[in-house]
C-alpha positions as CSV (number, residue, x, y, z in Angstrom):
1,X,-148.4,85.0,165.9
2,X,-149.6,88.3,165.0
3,X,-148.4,90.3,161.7
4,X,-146.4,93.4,162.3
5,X,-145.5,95.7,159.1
6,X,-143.9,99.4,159.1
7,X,-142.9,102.0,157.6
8,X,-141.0,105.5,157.5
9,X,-140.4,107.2,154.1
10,X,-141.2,109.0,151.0
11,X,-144.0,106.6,149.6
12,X,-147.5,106.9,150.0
13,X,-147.5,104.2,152.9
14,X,-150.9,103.2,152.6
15,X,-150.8,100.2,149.8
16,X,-146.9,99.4,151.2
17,X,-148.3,98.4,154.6
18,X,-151.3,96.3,153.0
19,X,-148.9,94.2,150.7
20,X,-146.9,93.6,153.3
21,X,-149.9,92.8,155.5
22,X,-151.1,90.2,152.6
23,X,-147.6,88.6,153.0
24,X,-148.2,88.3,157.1
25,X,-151.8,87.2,156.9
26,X,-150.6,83.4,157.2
27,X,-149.6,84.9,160.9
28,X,-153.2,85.5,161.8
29,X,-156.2,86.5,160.1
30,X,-158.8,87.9,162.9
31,X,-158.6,91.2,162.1
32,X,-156.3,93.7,160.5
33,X,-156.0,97.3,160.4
34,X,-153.4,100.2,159.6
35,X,-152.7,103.8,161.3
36,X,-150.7,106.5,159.0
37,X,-149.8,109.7,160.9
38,X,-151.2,112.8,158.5
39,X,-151.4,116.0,159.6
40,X,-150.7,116.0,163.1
41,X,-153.2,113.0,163.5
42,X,-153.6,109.2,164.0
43,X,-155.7,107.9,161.1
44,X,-157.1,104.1,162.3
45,X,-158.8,101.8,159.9
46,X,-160.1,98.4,161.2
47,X,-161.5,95.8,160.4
48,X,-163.1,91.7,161.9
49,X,-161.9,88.8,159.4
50,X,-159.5,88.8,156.6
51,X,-157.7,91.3,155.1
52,X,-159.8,91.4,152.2
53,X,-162.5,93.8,154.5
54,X,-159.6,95.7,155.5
55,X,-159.4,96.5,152.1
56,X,-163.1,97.6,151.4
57,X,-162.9,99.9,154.1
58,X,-160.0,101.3,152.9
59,X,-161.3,101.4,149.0
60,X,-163.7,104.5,150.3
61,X,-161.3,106.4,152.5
62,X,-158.9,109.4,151.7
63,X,-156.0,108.2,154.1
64,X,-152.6,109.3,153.0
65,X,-149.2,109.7,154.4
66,X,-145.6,108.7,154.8
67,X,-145.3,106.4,157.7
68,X,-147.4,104.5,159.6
69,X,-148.0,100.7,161.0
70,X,-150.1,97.7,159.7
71,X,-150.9,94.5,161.8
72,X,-152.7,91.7,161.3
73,X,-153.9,90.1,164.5
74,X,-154.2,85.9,165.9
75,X,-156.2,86.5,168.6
76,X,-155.1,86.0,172.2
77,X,-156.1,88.3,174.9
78,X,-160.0,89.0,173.7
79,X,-162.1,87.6,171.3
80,X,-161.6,88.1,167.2
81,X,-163.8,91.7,167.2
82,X,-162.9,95.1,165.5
83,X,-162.6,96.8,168.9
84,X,-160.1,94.3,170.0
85,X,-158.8,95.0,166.3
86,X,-154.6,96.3,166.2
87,X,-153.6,99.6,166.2
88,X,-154.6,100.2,169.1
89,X,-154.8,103.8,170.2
90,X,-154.4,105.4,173.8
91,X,-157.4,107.2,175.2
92,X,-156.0,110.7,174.5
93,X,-155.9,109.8,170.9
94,X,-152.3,111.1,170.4
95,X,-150.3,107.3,170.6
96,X,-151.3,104.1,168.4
97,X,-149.8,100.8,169.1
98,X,-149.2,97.0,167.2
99,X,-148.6,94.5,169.0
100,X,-147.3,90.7,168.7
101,X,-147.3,88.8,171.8
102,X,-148.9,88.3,175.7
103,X,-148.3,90.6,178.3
104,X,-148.2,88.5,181.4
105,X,-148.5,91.5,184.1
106,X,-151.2,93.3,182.5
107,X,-154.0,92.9,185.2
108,X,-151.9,95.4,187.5
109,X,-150.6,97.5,184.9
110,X,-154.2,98.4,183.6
111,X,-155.6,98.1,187.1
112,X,-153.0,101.1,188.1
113,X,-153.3,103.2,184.8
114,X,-157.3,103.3,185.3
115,X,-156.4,104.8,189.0
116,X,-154.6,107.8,186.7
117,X,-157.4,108.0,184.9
118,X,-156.7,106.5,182.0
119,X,-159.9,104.7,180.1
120,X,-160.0,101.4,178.2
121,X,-162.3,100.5,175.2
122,X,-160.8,97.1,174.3
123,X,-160.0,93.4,176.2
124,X,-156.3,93.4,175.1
125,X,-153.1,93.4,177.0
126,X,-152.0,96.0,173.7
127,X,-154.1,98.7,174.8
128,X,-152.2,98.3,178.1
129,X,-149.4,98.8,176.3
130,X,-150.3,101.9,174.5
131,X,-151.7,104.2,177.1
132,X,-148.6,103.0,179.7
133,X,-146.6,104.2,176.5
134,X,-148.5,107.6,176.0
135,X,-148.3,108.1,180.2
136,X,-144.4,108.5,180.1
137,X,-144.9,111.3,177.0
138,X,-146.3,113.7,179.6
139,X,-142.5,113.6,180.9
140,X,-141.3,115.5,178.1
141,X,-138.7,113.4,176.7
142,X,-139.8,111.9,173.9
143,X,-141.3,108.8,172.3
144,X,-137.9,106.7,172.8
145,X,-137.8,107.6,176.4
146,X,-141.4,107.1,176.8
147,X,-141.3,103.6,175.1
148,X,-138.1,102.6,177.2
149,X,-139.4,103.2,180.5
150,X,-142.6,101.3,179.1
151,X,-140.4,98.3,178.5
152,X,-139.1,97.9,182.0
153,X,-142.0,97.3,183.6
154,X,-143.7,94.9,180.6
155,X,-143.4,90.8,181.8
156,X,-143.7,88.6,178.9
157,X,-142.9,88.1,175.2
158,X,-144.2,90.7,173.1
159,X,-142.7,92.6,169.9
160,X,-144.6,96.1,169.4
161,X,-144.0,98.9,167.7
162,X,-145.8,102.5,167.7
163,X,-146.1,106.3,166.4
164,X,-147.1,109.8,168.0
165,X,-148.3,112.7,166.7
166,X,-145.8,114.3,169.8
167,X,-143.2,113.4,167.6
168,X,-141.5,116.3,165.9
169,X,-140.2,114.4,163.2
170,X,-141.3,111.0,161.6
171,X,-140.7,108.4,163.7
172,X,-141.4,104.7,164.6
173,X,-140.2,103.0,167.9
174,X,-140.2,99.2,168.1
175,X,-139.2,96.7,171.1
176,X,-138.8,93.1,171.0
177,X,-139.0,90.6,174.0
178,X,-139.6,87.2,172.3
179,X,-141.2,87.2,168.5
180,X,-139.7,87.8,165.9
181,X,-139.2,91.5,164.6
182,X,-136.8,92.8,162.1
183,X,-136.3,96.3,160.5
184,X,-135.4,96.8,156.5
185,X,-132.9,99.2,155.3
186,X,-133.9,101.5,152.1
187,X,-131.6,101.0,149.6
188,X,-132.6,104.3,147.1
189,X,-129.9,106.5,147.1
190,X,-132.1,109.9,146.6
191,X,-134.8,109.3,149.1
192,X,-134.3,107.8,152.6
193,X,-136.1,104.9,154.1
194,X,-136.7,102.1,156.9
195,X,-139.2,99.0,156.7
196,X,-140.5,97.2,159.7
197,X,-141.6,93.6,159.7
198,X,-142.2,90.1,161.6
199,X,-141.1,88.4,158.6
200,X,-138.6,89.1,156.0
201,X,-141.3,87.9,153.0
202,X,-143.4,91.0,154.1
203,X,-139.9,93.1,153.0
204,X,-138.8,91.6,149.7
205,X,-139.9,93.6,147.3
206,X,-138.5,96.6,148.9
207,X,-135.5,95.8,150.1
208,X,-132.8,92.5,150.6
209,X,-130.9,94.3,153.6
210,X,-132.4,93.2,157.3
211,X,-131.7,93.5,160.7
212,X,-132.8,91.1,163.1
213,X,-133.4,93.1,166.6
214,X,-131.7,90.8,169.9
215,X,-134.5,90.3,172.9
216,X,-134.6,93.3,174.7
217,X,-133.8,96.0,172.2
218,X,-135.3,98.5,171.2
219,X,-135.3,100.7,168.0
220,X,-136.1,104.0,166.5
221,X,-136.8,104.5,162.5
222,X,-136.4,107.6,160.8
223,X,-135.9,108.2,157.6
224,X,-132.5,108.8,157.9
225,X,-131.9,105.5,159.4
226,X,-132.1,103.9,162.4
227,X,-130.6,103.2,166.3
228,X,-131.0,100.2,168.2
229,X,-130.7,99.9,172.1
230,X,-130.4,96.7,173.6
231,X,-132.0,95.5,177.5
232,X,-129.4,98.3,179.6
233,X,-130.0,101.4,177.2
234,X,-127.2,101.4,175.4
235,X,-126.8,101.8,172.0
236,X,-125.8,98.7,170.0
237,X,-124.7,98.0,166.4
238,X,-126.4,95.2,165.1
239,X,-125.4,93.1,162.1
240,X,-127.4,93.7,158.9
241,X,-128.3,90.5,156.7
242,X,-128.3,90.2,153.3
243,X,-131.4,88.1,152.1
244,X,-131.4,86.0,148.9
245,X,-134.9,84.7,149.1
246,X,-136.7,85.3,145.4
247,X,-139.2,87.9,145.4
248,X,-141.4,85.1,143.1
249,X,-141.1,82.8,145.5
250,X,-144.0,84.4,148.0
251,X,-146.3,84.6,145.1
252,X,-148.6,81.7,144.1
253,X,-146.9,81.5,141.0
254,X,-150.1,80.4,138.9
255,X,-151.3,78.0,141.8
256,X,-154.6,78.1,143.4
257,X,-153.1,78.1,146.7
258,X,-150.2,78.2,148.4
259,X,-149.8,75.1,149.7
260,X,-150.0,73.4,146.7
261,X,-147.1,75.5,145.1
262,X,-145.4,74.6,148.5
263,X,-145.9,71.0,148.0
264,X,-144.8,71.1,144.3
265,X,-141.6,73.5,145.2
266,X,-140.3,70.3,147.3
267,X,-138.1,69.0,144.7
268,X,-136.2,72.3,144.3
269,X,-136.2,72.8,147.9
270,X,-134.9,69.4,148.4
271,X,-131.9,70.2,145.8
272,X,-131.0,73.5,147.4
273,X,-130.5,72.0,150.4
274,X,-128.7,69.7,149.6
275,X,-126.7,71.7,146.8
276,X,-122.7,72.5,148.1
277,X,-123.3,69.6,151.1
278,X,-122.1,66.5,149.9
279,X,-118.7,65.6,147.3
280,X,-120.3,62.0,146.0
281,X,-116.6,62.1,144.8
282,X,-115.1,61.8,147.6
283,X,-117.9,60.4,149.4
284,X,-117.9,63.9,152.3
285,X,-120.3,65.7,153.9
286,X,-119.3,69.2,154.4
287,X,-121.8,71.3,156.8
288,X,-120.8,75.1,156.4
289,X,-122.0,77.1,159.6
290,X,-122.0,73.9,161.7
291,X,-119.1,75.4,163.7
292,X,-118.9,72.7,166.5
293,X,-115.3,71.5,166.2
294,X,-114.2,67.7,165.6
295,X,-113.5,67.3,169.3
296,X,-116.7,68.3,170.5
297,X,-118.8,66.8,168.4
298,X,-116.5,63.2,169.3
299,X,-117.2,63.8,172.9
300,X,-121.1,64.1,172.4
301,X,-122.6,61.7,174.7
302,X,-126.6,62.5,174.5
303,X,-128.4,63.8,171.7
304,X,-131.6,66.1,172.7
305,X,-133.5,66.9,169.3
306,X,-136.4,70.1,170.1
307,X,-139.2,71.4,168.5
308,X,-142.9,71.9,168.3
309,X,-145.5,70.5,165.7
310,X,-144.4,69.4,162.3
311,X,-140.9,69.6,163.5
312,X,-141.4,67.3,166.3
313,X,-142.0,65.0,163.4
314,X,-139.2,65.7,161.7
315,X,-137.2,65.4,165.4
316,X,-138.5,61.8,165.6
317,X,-137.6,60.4,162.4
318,X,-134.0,62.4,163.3
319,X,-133.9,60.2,166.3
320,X,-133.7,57.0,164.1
321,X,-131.9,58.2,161.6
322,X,-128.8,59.3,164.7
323,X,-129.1,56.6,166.6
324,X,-128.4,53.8,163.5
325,X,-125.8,55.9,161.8
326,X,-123.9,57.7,164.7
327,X,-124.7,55.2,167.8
328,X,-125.5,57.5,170.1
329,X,-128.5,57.5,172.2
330,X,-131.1,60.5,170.9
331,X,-133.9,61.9,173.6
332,X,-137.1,63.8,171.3
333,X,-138.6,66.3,172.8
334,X,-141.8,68.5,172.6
335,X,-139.9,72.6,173.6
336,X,-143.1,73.1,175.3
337,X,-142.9,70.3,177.5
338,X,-139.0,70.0,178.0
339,X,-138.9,74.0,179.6
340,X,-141.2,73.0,182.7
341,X,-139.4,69.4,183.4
342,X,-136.1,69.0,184.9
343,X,-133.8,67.8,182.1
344,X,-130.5,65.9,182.5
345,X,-128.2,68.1,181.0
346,X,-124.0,68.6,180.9
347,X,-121.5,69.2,178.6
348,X,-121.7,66.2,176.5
349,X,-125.6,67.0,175.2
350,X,-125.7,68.4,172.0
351,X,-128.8,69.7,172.0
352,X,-130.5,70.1,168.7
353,X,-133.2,73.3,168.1
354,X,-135.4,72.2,164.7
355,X,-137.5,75.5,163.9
356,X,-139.1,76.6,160.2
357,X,-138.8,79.9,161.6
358,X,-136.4,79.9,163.9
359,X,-138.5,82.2,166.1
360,X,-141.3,79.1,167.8
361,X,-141.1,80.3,171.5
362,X,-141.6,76.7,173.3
363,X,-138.5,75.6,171.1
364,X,-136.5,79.1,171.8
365,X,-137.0,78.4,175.9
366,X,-136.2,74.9,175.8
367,X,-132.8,75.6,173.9
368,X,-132.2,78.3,176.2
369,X,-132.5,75.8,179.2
370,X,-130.5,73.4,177.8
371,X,-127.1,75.8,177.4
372,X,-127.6,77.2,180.7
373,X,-127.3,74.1,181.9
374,X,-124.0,73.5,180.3
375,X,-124.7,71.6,176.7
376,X,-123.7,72.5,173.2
377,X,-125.9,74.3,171.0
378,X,-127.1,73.9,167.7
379,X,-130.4,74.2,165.2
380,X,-131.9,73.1,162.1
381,X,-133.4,76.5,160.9
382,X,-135.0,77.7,157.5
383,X,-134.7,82.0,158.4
384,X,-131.2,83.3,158.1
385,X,-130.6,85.2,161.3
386,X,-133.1,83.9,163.4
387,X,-133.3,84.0,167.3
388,X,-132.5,80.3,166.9
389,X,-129.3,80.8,164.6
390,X,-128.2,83.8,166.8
391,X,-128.1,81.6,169.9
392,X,-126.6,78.4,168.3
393,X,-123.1,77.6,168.0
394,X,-123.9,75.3,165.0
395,X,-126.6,76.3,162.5
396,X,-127.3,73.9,159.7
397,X,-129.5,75.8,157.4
398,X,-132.6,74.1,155.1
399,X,-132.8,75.9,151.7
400,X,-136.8,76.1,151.7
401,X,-137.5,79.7,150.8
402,X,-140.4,81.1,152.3
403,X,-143.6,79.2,153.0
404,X,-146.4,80.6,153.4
405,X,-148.9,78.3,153.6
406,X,-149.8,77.8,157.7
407,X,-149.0,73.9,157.2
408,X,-145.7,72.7,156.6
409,X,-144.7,70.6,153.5
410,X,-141.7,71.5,152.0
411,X,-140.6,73.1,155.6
412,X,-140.9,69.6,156.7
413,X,-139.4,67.8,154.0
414,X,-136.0,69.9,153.9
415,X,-136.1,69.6,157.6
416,X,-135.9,65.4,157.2
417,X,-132.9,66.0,154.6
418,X,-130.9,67.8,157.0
419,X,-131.2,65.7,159.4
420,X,-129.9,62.9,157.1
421,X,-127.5,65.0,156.6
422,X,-126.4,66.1,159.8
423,X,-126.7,62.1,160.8
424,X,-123.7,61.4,158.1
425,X,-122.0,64.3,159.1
426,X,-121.4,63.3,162.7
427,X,-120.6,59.3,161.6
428,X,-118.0,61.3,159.5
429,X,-117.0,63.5,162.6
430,X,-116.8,60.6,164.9
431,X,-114.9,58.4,162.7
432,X,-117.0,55.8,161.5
433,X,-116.4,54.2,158.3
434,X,-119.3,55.6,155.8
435,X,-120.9,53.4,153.1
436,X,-121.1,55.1,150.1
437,X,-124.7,53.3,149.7
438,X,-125.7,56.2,152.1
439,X,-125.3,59.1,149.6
440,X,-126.3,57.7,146.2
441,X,-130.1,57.8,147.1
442,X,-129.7,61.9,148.1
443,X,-128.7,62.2,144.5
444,X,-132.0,60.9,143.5
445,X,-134.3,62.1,146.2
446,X,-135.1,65.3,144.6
447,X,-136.1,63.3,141.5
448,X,-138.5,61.1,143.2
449,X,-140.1,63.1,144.9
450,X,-140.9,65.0,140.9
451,X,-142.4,61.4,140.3
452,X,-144.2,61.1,143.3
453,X,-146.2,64.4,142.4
454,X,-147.2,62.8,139.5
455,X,-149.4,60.6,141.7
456,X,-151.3,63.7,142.3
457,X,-154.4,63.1,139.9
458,X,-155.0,59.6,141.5
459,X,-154.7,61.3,145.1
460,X,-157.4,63.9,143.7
461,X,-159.9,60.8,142.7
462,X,-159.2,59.4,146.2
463,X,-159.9,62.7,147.8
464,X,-163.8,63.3,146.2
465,X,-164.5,59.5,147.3
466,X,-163.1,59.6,151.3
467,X,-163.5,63.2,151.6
468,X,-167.1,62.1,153.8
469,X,-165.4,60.5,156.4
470,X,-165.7,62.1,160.0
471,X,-162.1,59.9,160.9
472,X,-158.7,58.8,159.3
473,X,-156.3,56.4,160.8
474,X,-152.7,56.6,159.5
475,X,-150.0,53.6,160.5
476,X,-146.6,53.2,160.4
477,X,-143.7,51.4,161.4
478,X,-139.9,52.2,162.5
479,X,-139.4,55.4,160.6
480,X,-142.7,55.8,158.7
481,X,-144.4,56.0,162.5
482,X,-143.5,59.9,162.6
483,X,-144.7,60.3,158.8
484,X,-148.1,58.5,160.2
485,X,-148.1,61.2,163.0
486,X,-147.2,63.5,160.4
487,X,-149.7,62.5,157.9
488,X,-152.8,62.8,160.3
489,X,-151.8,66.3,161.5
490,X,-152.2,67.3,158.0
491,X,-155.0,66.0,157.4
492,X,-156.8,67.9,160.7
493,X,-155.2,70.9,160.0
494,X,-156.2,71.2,156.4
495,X,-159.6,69.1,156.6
496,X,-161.0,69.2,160.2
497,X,-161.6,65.9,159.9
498,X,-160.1,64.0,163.1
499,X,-157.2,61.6,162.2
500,X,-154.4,59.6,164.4
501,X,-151.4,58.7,163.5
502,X,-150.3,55.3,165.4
503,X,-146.9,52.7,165.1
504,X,-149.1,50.1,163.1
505,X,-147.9,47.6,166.0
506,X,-150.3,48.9,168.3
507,X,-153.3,49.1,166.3
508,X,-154.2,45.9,168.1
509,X,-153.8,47.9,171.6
510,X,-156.8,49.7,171.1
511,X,-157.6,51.5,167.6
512,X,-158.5,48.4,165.9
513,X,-161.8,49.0,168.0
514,X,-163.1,52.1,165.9
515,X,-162.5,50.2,162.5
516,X,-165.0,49.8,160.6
517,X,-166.4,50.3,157.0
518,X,-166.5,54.0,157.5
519,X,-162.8,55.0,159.2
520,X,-160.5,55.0,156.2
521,X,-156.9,53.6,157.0
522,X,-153.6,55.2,155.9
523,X,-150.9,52.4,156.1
524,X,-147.3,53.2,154.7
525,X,-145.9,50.1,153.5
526,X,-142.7,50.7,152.3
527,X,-138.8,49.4,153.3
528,X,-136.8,45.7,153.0
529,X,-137.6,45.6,157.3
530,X,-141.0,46.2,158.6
531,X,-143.1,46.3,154.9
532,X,-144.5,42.5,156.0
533,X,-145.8,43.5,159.1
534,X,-147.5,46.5,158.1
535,X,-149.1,44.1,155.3
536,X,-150.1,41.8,157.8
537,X,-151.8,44.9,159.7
538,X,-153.7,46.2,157.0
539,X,-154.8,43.1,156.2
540,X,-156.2,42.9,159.9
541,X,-158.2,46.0,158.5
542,X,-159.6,44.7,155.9
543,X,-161.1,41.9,158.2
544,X,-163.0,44.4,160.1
545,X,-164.5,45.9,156.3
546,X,-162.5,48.9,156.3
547,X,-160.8,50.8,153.2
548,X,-157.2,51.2,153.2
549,X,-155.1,53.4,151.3
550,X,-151.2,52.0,151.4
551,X,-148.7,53.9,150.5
552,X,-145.6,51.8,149.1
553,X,-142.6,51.4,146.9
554,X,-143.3,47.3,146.3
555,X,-145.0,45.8,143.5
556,X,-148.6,46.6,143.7
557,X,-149.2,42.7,142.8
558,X,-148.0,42.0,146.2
559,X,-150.4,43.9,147.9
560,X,-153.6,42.1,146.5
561,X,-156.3,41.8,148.7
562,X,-154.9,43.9,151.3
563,X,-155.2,47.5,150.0
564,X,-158.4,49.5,148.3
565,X,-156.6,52.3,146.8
566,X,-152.5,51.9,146.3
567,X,-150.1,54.8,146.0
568,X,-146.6,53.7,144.5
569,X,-143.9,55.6,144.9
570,X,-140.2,55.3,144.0
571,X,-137.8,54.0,146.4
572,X,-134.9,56.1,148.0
573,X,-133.3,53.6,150.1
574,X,-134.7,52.8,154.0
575,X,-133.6,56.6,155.1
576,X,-134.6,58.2,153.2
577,X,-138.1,56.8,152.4
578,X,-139.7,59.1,154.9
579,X,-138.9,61.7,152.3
580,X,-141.0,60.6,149.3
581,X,-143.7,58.9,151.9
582,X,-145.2,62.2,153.0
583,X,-145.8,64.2,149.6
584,X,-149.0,62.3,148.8
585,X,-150.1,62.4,152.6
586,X,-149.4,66.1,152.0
587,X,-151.6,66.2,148.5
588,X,-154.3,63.8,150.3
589,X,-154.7,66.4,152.9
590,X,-154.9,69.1,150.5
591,X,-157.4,67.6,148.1
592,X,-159.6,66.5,150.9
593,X,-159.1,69.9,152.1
594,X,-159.9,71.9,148.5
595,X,-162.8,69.6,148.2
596,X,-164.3,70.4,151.4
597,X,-163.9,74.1,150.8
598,X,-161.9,74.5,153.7
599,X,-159.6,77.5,153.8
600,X,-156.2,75.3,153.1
601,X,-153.5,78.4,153.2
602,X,-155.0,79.8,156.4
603,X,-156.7,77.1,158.6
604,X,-159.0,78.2,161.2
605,X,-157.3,78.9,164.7
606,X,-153.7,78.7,163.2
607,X,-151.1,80.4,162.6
608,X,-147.4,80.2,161.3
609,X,-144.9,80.4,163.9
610,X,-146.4,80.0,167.3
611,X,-144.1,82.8,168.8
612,X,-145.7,82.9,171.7
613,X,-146.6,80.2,174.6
């Protein structure tokens, strides 16, 4: 959850490692701080809150140098403070550590190192980690040794990375056990270079060429290039990606924030997904990277979709979208809850990963479990290289670009197409004849979901008159249940304002208590199959005085009398609908959001990928 950037070069490394520390600050935003090694010595600056005091502080001082490390911290192990602020350094001032992760043996390891006299000045598990580093220097062998030996006594998931001034040339050593951490290849030809990053956005603008590191490696940067040891200590070649993100795309781009470029990047994201994927000639969906063979994916007998958060969302409306096309039965699970049960597993479960970044822990673990046990592997993944994609046997990729806001829009909406897609893809492999019905609304999805952003100055009026209520409820039926779920999360990630989402059938089981003329209702009314019934619910609202927005793709005429506010939108075909349904929950929650001057690209207590458990 933390942000970890790096570098070793010829630049002056100070204003590298805070641009790349802006691009990481949607991965926490406690604290921040930088070291550069200059002269034979560690200089720290840190600082509480945003990065914006890390850059006051650093306005007035004289630091300079060539390499060094920035992090920006989520906090976990103490509270959000400037002396629990990253780098960390050991207490004979000669080692400085970032760190990304939990130590889970920490206790005993500090407990120990305090017997050997080492001090602590923090209430992190990182500081643990930087004066157990600095103890193994006194052997003489270096900073890789010293961090090696460090590693095989660490328990947890943890990514850090530090530098010495016992170094006799410029170095960086960097270990990964869990999140994410990648290093960036220089690409001058006169002078050398290496970059070091959680994320590839925070690398961009320097370089296109990335390595992801494996758990259990560890690396050393020079400027010469680099060397990469995996879990036994020996030295590995690992494969270097070539990323075709757009630099522009990481930049607001003229929007006030990022969430809103997000949500208006959906169409594009939508089209580059699906771009290459389906022949509407022939009527084909062709899945490149989805290497499970014909065979295998015939003798699928279970489905198990996993994920965390918005992707559970996404997971759920998969599960409809499998079950009607392929016939086969689909289990949703939370990663998180699926690692500490006891799941029925062999080798006819395909079990599905769905992961923005490819690097969500509780997802990672539950994948894990599931091909130990014997199933298939495979993930829905927006990060090219990812732990997810390394570990998958089939990897269907969604064409998102970065996104940098800390809630999911166009992540989520890319996420739904490939499912769709995946869905067709498996009636194909399985032999089941395919209505042609089934692709002719992908060819229009990215153009309606243009047209539903056009909606956006009518969600902006609703948003200044509900923005004063303390509670939302959201409804939905069949496949617009998820979007319900999906819609409320939003809302209270964005807003603070509590919201549930609930299958409008069982608003009579209970929420239909806490309606009244002050809880707005959120009903999507859309679809030839269920539309009636979620009429006849919000109707049942309106009984009990309360306002109700209705999101549908009907004639508003037929909604008289049972909806305050209506938001039309263009229909896609049943499937699909999910699709278009959530962009104006997504611009309701950010206008709500704007106009309650919360904090929309960084909500408080969140952060991006949860790469930790």
């Amino acid at each position: 959850m933390c942000g970890i950037v790096g570098y070793v070069g010829h630049r002056d490394v100070v204003p590298l490692l805070v641009d790349g520390l802006k691009k990481l600050e949607y991965r926490g935003y406690d604290s921040a701080g930088i070291v550069v090694v200059e002269d034979g010595k560690l200089s720290t600056i840190k600082a509480e809150g945003k990065l914006d005091r890390l850059r006051d502080k650093l306005d007035g001082s004289q630091i300079h140098g060539v390499y060094g490390l920035g992090h920006t911290r989520w906090a976990t192990h103490g509270p959000p403070s400037e002396r629990n602020a990253h780098p960390m350094v050991d207490s004979r001032q000669r080692l400085a550590l970032i760190h990304n992760g939990i130590i889970e043996n920490f206790l005993p390891l500090k407990q120990r190192l305090q017997a050997e006299g080492w001090s602590f000045s923090s209430d992190t598990d990182t500081e643990v980690i930087a004066n157990l580093v600095s103890s193994y220097l006194d052997d003489g062998n270096g900073l890789q040794a010293a961090t090696q030996r460090a590693v095989s006594e660490l328990r947890g998931m943890y990514a850090f990375a530090c530098v010495t001034t016992e170094s006799e040339r410029q170095e960086v050593m960097v270990a990964r056990q869990g999140p994410p951490l990648l290093l960036g290849i220089g690409v001058g030809t006169e002078d050398q270079e290496m970059f070091l990053a959680s994320d590839p956005a925070a690398l961009l603008r320097y370089t296109r060429n990335v390595v992801f590191l494996e758990n259990g490696d560890t690396a050393r940067l020079r400027v010469d290039g680099y060397t990469v040891w995996d879990a036994s200590g020996n030295e590995v070649e690992r494969k270097v990606h070539r990323l075709d993100w757009d630099v522009l795309q990481i930049e607001k781009g003229g929007y006030k924030h990022f969430m809103s470029k997000e949500i208006h990047e959906q169409p594009q994201a939508l089209q580059d997904t699906l771009s290459g994927r389906v022949d509407f000639e022939s009527g084909r969906v062709h899945l490149d990277g989805f290497e499970l063979d014909q065979a295998t994916l015939r003798a699928i007998r279970h489905i198990h979709l996993l994920a965390c958060g918005t992707s559970w969302h996404a997971a759920h409306v998969g599960k409809f979208l499998i079950e009607e096309l392929v016939r086969v039965p689909v289990q949703v699970d939370y990663g998180s809850e699926y690692r500490y049960r006891d799941p029925i597993v062999d080798e006819h479960t395909l079990a599905i990963g769905i992961t923005q970044s490819g690097e969500t822990a509780d997802t990672l673990a539950s994948m894990e479990i599931a091909r130990e046990r014997g199933g298939r592997l495979a993930t829905i993944c927006n990060v090219v290289g990812s732990q997810a994609t390394r570990i998958s046997e089939g990897v269907l990729y969604t064409h998102a670009g970065p996104e940098i806001g800390v809630a999911s829009t166009k992540a989520f909406t890319t996420q739904l197409e490939a499912l769709y897609l995946l869905a067709i893809f498996l009636r194909q492999a399985r032999g089941r004849e395919l209505d042609r019905s089934l692709l002719d609304g992908l060819a229009h999805l990215p153009q309606a979901v243009v047209e539903t952003l056009e909606l956006e100055g009518q969600i902006e009026e609703m948003a200044r008159r509900y923005h004063r209520a303390q509670d939302f409820l959201y409804l939905g039926r069949g496949l617009n249940y998820p979007i319900a779920l999906e819609g409320a999360l939003k809302l209270k990630e964005i807003s603070y304002i509590h919201a549930e989402g609930y299958p409008a059938g069982e608003m009579k089981h209970g929420p239909i208590a806490l309606i009244d003329e002050d809880l707005p209702t959120v009903a999507l009314a859309t679809g030839d199959r269920v539309s009636e019934k979620v009429v006849s619910n919000m109707l049942q609202v309106k009984a009990r005085d309360g306002k109700v927005i209705a999101v549908t793709d009907r004639d508003p005429d037929e909604l008289e009398g049972s909806a305050d506010d209506i938001l039309r939108v263009p229909s896609v075909g049943r499937l699909l609908q999910p699709i278009v349904n959530v962009v104006p929950l997504q611009l309701l929650a950010y206008h709500v959001g704007v106009r309650l001057g919360c904090d929309v690209d960084q909500p408080r207590n969140l952060a991006k990928s949860v790469t930790v458990e």
